[in-house]
N, CA and C of each residue as an Amber inpcrd file, in Angstrom:
protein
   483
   0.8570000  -1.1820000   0.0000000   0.0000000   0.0000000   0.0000000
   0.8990000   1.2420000   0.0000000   0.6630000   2.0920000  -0.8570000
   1.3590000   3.3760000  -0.9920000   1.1210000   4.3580000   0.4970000
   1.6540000   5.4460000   0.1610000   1.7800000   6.6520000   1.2220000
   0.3150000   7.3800000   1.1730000  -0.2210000   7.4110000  -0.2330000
  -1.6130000   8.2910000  -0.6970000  -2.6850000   7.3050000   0.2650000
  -2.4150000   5.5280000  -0.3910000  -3.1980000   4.6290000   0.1790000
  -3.3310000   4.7240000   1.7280000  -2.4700000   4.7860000   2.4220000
  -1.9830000   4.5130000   3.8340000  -2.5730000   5.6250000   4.5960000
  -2.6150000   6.9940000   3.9820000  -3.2210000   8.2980000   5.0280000
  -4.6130000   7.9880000   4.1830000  -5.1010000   7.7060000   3.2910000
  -6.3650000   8.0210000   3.1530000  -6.8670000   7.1150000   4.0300000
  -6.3820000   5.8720000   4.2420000  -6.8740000   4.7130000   5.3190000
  -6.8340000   5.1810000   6.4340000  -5.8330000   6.0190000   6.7040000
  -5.9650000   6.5770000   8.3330000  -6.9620000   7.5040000   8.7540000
  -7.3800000   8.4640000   7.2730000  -7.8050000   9.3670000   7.3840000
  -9.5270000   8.5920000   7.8440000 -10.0170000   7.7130000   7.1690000
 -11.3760000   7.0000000   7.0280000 -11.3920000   6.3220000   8.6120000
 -10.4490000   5.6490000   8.5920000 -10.5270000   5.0360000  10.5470000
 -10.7700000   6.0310000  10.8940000 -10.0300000   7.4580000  11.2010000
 -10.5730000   8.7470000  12.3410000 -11.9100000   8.9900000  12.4920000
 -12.1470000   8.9550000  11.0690000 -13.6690000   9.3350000  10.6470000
 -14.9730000   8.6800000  11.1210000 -14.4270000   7.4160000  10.8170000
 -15.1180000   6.6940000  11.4140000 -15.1480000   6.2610000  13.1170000
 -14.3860000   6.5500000  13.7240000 -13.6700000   6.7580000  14.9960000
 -14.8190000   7.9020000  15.6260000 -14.3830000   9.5170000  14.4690000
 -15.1360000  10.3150000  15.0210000 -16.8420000  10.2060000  15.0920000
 -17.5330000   9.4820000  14.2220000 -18.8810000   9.2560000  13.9670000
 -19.2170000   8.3290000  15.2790000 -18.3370000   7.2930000  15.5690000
 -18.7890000   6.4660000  16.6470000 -19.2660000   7.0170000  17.9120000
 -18.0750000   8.3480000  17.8980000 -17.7480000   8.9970000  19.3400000
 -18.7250000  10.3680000  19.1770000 -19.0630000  10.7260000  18.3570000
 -19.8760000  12.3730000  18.0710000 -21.0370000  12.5280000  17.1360000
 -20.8250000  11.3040000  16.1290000 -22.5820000  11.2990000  15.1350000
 -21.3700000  12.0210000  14.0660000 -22.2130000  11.7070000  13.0300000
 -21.3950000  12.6710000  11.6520000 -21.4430000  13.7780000  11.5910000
 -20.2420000  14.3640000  11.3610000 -20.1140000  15.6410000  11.1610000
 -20.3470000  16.0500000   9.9030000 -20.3880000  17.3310000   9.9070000
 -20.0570000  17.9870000   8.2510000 -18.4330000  17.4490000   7.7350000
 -18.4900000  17.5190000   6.1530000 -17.0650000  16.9200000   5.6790000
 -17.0290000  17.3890000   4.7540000 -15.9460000  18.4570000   4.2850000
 -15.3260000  18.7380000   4.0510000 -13.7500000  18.6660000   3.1940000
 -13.5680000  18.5810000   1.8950000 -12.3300000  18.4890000   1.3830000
 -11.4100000  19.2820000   0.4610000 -10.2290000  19.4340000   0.8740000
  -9.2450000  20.2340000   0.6420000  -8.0120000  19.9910000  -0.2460000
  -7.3920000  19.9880000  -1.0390000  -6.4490000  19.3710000  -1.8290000
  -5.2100000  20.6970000  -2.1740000  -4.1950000  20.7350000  -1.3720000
  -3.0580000  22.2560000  -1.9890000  -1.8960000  21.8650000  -1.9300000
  -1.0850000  22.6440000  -2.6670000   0.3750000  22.0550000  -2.5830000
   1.3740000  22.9490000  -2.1810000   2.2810000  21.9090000  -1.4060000
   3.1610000  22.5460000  -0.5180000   4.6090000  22.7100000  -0.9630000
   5.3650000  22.8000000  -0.2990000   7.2240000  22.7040000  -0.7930000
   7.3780000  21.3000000   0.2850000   8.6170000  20.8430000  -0.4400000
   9.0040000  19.2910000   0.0110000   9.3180000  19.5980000   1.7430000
   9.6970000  20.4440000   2.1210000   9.6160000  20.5200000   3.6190000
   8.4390000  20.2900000   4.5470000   7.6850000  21.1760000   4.3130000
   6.1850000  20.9580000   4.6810000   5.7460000  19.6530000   4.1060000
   5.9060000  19.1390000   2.9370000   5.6980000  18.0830000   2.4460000
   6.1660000  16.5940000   3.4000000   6.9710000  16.6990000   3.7140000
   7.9940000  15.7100000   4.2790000   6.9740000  16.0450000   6.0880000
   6.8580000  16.8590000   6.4870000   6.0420000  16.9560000   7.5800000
   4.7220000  16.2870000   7.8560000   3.6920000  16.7520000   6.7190000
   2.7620000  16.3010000   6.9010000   2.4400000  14.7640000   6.2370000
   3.7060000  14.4860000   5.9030000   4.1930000  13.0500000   5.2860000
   4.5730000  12.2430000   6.6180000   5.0210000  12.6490000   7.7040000
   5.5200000  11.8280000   8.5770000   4.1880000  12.2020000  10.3260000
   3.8370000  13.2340000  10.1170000   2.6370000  13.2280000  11.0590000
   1.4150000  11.8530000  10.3500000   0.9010000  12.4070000   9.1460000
  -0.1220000  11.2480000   8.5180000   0.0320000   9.5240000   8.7600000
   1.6160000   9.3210000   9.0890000   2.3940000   8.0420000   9.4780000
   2.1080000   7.4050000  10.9420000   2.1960000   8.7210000  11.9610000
   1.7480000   8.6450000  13.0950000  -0.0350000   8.3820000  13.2280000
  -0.4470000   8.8940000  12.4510000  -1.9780000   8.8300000  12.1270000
  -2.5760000   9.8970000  13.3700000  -2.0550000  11.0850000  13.0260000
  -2.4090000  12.0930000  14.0970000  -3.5950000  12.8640000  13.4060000
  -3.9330000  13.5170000  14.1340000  -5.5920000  14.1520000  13.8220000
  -4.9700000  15.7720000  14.4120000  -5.3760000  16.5810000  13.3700000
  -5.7320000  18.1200000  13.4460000  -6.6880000  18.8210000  14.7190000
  -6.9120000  19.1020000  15.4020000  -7.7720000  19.7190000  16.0100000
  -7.6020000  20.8990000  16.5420000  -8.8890000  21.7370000  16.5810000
  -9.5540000  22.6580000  16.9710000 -10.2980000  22.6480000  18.0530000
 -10.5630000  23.4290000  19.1260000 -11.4990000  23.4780000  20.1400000
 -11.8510000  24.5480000  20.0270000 -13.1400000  24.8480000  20.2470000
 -13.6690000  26.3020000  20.7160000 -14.4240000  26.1360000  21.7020000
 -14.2380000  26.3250000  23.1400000 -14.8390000  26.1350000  24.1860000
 -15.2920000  28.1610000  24.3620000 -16.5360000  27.3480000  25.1000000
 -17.5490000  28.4470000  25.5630000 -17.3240000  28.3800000  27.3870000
 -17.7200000  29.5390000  27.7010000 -18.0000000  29.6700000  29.3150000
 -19.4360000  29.9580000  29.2390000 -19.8320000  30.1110000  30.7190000
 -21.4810000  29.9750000  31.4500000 -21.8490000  31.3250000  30.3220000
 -21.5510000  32.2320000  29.8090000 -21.5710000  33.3430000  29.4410000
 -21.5730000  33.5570000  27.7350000 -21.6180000  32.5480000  26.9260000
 -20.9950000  32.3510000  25.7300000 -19.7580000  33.0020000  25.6110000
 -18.7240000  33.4410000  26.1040000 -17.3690000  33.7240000  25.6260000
 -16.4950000  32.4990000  25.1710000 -15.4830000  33.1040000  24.5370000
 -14.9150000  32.1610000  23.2370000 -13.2930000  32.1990000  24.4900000
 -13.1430000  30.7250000  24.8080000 -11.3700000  30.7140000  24.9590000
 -10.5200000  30.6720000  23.9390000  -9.3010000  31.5050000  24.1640000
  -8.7320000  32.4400000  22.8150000  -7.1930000  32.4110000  23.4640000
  -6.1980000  31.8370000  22.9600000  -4.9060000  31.9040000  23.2650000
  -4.1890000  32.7280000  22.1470000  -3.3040000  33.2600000  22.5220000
  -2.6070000  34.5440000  21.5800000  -1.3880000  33.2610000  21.0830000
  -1.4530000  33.3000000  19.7810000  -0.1430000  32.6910000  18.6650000
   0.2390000  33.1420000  17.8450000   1.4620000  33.2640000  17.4160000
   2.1710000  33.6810000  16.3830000   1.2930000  34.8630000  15.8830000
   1.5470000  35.5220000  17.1390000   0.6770000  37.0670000  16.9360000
  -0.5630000  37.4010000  16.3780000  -1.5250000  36.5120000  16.6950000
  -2.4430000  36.3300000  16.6870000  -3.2810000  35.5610000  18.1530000
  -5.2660000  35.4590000  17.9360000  -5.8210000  34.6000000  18.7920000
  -6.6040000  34.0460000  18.0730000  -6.1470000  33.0000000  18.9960000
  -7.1390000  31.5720000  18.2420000  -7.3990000  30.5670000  19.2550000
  -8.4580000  29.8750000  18.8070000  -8.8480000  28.6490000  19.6720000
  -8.1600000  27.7450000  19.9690000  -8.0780000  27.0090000  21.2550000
  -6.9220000  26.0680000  21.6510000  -7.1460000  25.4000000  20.4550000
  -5.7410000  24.6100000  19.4530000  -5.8680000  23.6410000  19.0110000
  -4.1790000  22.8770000  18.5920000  -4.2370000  21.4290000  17.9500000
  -3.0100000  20.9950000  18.5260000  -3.3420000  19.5580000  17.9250000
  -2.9950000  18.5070000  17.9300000  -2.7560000  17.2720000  17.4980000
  -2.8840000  16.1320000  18.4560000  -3.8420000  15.0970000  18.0110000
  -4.1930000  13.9990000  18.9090000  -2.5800000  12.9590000  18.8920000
  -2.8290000  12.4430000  20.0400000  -1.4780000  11.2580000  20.0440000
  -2.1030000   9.5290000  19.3900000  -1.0190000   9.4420000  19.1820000
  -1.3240000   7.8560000  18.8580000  -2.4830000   6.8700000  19.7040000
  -3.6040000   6.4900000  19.1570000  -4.3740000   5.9290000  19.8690000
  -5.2250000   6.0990000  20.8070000  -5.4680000   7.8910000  20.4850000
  -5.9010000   8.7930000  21.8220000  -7.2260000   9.1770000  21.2480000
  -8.0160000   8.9410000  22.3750000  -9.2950000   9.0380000  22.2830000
  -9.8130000  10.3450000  21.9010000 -10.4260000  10.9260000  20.8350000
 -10.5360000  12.0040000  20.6050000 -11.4730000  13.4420000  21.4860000
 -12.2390000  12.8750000  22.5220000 -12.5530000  14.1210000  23.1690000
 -11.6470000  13.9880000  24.4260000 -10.8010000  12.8780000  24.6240000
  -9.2900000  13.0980000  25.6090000  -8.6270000  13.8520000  25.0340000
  -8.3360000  13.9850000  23.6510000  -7.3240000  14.9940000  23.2140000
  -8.0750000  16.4220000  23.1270000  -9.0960000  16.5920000  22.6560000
  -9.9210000  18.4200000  23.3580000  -9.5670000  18.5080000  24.4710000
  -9.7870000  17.7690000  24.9880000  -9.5740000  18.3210000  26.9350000
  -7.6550000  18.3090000  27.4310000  -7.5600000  17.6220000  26.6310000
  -6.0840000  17.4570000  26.8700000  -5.3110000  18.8070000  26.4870000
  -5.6650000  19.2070000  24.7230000  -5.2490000  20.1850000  24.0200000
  -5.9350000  21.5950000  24.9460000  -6.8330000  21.3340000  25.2000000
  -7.6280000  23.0670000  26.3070000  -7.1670000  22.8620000  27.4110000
  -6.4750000  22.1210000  27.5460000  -5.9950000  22.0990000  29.3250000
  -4.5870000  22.8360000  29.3460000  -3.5210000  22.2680000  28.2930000
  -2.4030000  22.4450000  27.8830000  -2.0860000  23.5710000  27.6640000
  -3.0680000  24.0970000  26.5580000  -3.3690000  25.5970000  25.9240000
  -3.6250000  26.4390000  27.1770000  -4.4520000  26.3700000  27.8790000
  -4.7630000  27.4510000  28.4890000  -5.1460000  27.0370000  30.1320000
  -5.3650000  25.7440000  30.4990000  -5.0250000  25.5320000  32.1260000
  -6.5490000  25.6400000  32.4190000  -7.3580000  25.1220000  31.4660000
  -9.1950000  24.8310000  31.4950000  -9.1770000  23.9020000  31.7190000
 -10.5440000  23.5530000  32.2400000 -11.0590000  21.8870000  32.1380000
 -12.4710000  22.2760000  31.3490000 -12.7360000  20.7730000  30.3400000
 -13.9840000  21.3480000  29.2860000 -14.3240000  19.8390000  29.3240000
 -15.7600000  20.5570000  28.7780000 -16.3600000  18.9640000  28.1530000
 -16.8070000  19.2650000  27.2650000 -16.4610000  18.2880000  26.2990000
 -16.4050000  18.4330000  24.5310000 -17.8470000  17.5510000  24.2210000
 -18.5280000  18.2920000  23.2990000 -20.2660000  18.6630000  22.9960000
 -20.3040000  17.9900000  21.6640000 -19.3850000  18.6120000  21.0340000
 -19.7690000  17.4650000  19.7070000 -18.7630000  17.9000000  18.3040000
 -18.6680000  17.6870000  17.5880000 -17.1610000  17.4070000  16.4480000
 -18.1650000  18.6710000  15.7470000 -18.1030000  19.2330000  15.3210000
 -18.6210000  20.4250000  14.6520000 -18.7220000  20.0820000  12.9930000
 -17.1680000  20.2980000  12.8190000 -16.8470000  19.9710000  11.1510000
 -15.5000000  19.1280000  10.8200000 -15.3900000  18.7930000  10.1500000
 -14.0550000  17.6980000   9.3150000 -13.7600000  18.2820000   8.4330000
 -12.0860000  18.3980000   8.4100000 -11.8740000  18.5100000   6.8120000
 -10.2110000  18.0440000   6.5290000 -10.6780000  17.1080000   5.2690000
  -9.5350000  16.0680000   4.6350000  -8.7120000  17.1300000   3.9510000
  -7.4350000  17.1130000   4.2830000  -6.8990000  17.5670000   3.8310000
  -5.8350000  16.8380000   3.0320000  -6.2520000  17.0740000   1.3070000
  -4.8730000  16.5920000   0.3650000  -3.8110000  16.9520000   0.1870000
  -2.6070000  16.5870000   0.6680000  -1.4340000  17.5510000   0.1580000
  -0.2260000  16.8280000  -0.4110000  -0.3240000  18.2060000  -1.2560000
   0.4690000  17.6600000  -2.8470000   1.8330000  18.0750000  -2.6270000
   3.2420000  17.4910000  -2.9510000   4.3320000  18.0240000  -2.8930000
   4.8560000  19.4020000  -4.2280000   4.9030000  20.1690000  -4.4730000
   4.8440000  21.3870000  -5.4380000   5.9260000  21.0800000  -6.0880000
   7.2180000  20.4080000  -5.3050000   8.2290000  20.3110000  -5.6030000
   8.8580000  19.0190000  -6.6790000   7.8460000  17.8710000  -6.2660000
   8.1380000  16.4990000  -6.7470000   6.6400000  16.4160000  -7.3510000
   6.0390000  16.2840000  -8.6670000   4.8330000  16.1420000  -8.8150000
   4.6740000  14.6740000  -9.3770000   5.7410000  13.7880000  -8.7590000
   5.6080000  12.2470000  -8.6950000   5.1090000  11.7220000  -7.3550000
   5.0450000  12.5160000  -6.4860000   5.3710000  12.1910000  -4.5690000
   3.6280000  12.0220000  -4.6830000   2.8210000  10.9260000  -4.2810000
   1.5610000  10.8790000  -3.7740000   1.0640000  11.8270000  -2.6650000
  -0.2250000  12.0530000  -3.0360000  -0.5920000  12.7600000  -2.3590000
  -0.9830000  12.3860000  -0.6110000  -0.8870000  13.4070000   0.4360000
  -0.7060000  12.9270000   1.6150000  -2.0090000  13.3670000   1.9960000
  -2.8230000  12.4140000   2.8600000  -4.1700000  13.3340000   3.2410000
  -4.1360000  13.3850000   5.0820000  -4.3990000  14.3280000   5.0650000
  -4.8440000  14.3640000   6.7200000  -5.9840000  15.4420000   7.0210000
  -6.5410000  15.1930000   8.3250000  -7.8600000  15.1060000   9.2040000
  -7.3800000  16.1320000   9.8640000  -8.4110000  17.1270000   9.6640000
  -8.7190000  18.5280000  10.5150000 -10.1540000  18.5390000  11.3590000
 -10.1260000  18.2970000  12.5430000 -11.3600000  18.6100000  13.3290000
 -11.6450000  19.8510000  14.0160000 -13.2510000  20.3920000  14.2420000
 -13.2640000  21.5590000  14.9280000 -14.3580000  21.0380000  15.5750000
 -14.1450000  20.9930000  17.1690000 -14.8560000  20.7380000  18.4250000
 -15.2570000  21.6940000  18.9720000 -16.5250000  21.2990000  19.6050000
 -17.0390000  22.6230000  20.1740000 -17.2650000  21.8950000  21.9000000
 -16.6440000  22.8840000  22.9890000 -16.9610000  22.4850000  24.1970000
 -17.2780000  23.2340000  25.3850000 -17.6200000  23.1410000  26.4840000
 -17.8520000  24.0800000  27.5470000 -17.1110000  23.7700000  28.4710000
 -16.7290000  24.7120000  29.0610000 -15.8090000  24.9410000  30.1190000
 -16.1680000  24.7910000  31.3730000 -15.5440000  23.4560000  32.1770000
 -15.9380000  22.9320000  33.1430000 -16.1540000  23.6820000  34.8730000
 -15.0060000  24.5420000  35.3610000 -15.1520000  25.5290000  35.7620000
 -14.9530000  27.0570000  35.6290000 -15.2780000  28.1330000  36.2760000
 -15.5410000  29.4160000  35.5030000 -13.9240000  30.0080000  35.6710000
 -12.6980000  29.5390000  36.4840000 -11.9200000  30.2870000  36.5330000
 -11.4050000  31.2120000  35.9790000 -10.3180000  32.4950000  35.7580000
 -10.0680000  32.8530000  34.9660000  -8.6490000  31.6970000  34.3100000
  -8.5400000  32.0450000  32.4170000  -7.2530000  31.2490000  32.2770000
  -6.2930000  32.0040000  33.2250000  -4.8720000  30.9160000  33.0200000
  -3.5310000  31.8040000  33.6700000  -2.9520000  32.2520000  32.7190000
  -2.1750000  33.3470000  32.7000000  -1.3370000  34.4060000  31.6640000
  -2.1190000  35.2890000  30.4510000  -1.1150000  36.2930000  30.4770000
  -1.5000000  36.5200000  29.3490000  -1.8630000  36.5810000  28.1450000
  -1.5410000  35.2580000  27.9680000  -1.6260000  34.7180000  26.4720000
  -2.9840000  33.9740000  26.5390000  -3.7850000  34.3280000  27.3290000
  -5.4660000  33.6290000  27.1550000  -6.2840000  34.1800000  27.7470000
  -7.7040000  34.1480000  27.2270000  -8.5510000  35.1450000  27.7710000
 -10.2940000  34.3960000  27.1630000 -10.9220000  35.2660000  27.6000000
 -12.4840000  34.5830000  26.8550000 -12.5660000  35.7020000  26.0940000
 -13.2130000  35.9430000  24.9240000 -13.9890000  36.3520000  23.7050000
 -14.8130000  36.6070000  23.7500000 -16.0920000  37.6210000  23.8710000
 -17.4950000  37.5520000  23.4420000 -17.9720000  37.7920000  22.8400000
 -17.1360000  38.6680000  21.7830000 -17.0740000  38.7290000  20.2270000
 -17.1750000  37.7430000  19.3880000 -18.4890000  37.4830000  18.5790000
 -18.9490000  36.2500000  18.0920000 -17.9790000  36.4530000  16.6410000
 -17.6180000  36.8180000  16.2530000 -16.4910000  36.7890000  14.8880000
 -15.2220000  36.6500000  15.4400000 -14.8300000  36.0750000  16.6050000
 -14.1620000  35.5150000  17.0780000 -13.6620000  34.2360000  16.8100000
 -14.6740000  33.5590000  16.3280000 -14.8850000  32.1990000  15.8950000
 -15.0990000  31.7260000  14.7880000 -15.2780000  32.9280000  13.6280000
 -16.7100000  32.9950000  13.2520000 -16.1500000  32.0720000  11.6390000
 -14.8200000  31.7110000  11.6890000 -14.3600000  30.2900000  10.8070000
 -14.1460000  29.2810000  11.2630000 -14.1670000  28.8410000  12.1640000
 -14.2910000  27.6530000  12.6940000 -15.7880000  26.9770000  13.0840000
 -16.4110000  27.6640000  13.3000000 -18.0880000  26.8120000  13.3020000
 -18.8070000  27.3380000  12.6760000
């Protein structure tokens, strides 16, 4: 089985993984091409059979948890581990991110992502799994640091769900 064969297989287990654990989501597909670096990345994550994710957790209040990155804010998000149950990795990834505890509500949207090497247009294409979870925040604390805060600005979010 090829590299194209092998992530699209991984990509369909998640999927099916995620339907067991959340009901079907919306799905979504994406196909762009990268340079052999990035290429070679999302060539060796797809191997691990890691999953994309997104969280957007809400408080009692609808506010959006929002961590500041690469000079920007965005919703905790981050990559499931090998064999890791996928609303363990939301809570895992919002805990990490920002020092919350949440409970994850339901898989929002999916999206397969194809990626093409720009550089080698012999290299199969690599696919991997982008999720966006939506969850609530278990107690009201504030996050710690500055780099997180709640949102109540609904265009806050307003690409991810």
């Amino acid at each position: 089985m090829d590299v194209a064969s092998r992530s699209r297989s991984r990509v369909e287990e998640r999927l099916t993984r995620l339907e067991e654990e959340f009901g079907p989501p919306e799905v979504t597909q994406t196909t762009f091409e990268v340079g052999s670096e990035r290429y070679q990345r999302a060539l060796e994550k797809s191997q691990d059979g890691q999953l994309d994710v997104r969280a957007v957790v809400r408080d009692d209040d609808g506010a959006v948890l929002l961590r500041e990155g690469d000079g920007e804010w965005m919703v905790p998000h981050g990559q499931t581990e090998p064999d890791e149950r996928l609303s363990a990795a939301v809570k895992r990834i919002v805990r990490d991110a920002a020092d919350v505890d949440c409970t994850v509500t339901d898989a929002v949207s999916a999206n397969i992502h194809g990626i093409r090497n720009s550089d080698d247009e012999a290299a199969s294409t690599v696919y991997r799994l982008s999720v966006v979870f939506t969850a609530e925040v278990v107690d009201t604390d504030e996050p710690d640091g500055d780099e997180v805060r709640w949102d109540a600005n609904p265009d806050a979010v307003g690409e991810f769900v």
